[in-house]
N, C-alpha and C positions, 0 to 999 in steps of 0.2 A: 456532485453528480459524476458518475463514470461516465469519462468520452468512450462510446462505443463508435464500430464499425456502423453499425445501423442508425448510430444517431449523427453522426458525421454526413451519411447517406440523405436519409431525411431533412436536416438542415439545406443542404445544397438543391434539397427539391423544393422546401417554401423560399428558399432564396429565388430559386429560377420563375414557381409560380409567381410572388410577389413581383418580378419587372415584367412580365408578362401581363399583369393585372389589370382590366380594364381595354385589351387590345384587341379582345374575342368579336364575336358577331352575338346577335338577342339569341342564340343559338335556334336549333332545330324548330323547322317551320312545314317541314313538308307532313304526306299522310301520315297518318299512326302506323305503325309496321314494327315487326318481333324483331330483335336481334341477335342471334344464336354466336355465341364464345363457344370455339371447340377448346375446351382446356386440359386436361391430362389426367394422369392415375392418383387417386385417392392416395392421402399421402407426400405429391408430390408438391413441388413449390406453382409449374406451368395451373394445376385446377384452383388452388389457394388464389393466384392471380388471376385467375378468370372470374373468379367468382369474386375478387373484389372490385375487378374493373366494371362486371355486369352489375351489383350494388353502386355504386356509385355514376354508372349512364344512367339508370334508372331513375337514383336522385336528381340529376340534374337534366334529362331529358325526359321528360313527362310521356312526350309521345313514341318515343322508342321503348318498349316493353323488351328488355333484355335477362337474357338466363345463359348464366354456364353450362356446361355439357363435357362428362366424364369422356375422356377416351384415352388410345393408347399412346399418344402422344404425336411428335411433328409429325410423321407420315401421314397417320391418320388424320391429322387435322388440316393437310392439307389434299390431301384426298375427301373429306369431307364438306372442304371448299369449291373444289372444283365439281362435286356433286348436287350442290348448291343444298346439301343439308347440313349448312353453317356460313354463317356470313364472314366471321371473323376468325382467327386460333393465333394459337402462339406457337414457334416455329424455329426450332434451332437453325443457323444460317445455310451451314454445310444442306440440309436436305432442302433449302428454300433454293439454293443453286442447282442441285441435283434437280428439282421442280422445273427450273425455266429452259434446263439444258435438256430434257428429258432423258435422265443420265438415272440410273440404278439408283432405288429402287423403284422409280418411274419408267412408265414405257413408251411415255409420250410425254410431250411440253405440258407443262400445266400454269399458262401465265396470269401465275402470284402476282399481286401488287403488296410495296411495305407500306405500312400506316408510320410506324416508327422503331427503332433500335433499343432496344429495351433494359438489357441486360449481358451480364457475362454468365455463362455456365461452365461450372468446374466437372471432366470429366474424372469420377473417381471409380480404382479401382480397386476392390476392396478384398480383403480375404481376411480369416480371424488370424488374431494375436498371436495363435499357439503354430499357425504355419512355417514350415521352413521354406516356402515361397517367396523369394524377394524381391524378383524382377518377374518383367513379362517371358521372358524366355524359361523361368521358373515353371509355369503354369503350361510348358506342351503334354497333351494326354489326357491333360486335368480337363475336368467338367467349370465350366464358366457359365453364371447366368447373365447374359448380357443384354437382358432389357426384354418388355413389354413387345409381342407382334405389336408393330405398328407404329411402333417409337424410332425416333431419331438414334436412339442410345444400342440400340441392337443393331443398325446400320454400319453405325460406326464403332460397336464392336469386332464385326468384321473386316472391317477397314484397318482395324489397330491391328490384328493378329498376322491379319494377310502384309499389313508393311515391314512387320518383327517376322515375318517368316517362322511364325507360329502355331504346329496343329492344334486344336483342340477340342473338345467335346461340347459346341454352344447348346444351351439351355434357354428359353427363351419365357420368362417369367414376369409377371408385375413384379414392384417394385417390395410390399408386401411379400407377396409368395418369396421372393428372391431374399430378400432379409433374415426369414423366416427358415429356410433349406439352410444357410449360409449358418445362421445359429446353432442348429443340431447338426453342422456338416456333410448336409446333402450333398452339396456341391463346393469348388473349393475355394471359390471368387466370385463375385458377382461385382457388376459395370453400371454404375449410374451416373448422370447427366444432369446435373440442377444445382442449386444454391448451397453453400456449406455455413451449417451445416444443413443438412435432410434430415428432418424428424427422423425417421423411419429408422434410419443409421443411429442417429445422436444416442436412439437409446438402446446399443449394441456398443458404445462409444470405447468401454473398458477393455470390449474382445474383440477388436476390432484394426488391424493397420490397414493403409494406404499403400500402393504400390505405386513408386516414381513409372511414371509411363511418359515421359516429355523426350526421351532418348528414340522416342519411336517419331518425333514430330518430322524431323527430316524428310522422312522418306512419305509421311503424309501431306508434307507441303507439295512436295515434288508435284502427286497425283492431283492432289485436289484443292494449289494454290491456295490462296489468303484466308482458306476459310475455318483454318487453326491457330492458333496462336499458344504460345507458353506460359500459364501463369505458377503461379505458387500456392498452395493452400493456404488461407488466409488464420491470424490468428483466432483461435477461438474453436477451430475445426478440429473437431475429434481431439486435443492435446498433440497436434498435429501437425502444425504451423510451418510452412516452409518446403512439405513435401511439392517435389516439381513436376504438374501435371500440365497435361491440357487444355484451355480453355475452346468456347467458342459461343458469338453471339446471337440473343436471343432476338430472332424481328417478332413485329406484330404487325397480319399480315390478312390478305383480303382477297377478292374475288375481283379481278380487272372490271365487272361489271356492279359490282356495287354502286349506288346512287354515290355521286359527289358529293351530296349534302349532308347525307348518314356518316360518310366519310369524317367528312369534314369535323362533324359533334362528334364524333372518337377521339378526333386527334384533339379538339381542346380541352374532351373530359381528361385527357391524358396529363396535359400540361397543365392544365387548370387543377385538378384532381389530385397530381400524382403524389403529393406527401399522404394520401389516402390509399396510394396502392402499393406500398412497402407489406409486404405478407410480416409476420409476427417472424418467421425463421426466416433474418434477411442480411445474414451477415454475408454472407457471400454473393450476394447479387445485387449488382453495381445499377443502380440506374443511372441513366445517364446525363449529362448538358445539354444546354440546348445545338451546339456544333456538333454533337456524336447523337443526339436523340436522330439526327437526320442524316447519318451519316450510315447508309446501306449498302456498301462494298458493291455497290453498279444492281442491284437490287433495283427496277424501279417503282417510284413511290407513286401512288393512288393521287389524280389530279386534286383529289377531293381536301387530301392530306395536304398538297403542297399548296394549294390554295390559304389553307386555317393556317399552317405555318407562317406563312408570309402574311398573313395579316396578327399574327400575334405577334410577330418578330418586329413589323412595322416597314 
């Protein structure tokens, strides 16, 4: 059998479920009630994962009736929490701080609670093959589509241009549309934010490079602290392997008012569950141990969470 990234991944989660096994509560007790996953754009990795996590509460919590829900990704999903038209979403870190600080593109606090630390997201930034664009400083003038209204990934498209002291022309597209322009050369880069690889990408894979964007991380820490880090593109990625980008993690995250006890049957379908919540395109997205599943960079965690943790943990 091929050792894969994904199966190394998987491994280390029935590992983690397996000592966890037996530590839970008879789970969820309280009334029947819906539970709504805001999860992301068609295509991406954030709706694949909602819509496995929602599949799998539903097996194991009878009386939470749960459904995923497209959107345009962190902003929106956490705007749609704080609307109370979504109980849960997934949440790149960087806008989940932006959220508690009431710091752009929030206009006021919106206090988040994390359920748990889910994964790593590779920021890539793409242009075709036949470009003579190599760097971000390449691309001033140029048309960029940097992500979804409402996504974490056009956020901090602006984020990366403005730290490179770069103008340029944003476009602001699903991830689709954006793939799609980038192919017949509407535009001359496009910026996305998820697992490597991304469907969406994989099959553009031949006409398609990476642009090193880690050179800009300095000057993003400086502004907005721990909530970037440097990784590498991981083997497997586009024939790609090594290009130096930036990362940043994913919470799953909730409403300070959530019941504790709905809470609570999240976080063990999590642990309990999670060799079930590996999406099929999952080589780039790390789930985590149990010391990093709970480790939310001052993030604070949903009593409901920290309660099911401590009693799985013992």
């Amino acid at each position: 059998m091929t050792v894969t990234r994904r199966t190394v991944c998987k491994a280390g989660i029935a590992a983690l479920a397996a000592s966890l096994a037996g530590c839970g509560s008879d789970g969820y007790r309280g009334p029947d009630r819906t539970v709504t996953i805001a999860g992301g754009q068609p295509g991406g990795f954030y709706l694949e994962f909602a819509q496995l996590l929602a599949r799998e509460i539903n097996a194991a919590e009878p009386r939470l009736a749960c459904k995923a829900m497209h959107t345009g990704g962190s902003v929106s999903n956490i705007e749609l929490i704080r609307d109370g038209r979504a109980d849960i979403g997934v949440s790149q870190m960087d806008m989940v701080l932006s959220a508690l600080d009431g710091r752009d593109p929030f206009t006021e606090e919106v206090p988040v609670r994390g359920i748990g630390r889910m994964y790593e997201d590779y920021l890539q930034l793409v242009v075709r093959k036949d470009s003579p664009v190599r760097t971000v400083q390449g691309l001033a003038g140029r048309t960029v589509s940097i992500g979804a209204e409402g996504s974490g990934t056009a956020i901090f498209g602006e984020r990366l241009f403005e730290a490179a002291g770069v103008p340029f022309v944003p476009q602001k597209q699903s991830l689709e549309d954006a793939a799609d322009a980038l192919g017949r050369g509407q535009v001359d880069a496009l910026l996305w934010s998820g697992g490597v690889p991304t469907p969406a990408l994989a099959e553009l894979h031949a006409r398609i490079r990476l642009l090193p964007i880690a050179s800009e991380l300095p000057a993003l820490r400086e502004k907005y602290s721990n909530a970037y880090q440097q990784v590498n593109i991981p083997a497997g990625g586009y024939d790609q392997a090594g290009t130096p980008t930036i990362g940043v993690a994913n919470l799953l995250v909730c409403g300070r008012d959530l019941p504790d006890d709905v809470a609570a049957a999240i976080t063990r379908v999590l642990v309990d569950r999670a060799v079930r919540l590996v999406p099929e395109h999952a080589l780039g997205a790390q789930f985590l141990d149990r010391r990093t599943l709970i480790g939310l960079f001052g993030v604070p965690m949903h009593p409901g969470a920290s309660t099911a943790y401590r009693q799985l943990h013992g």
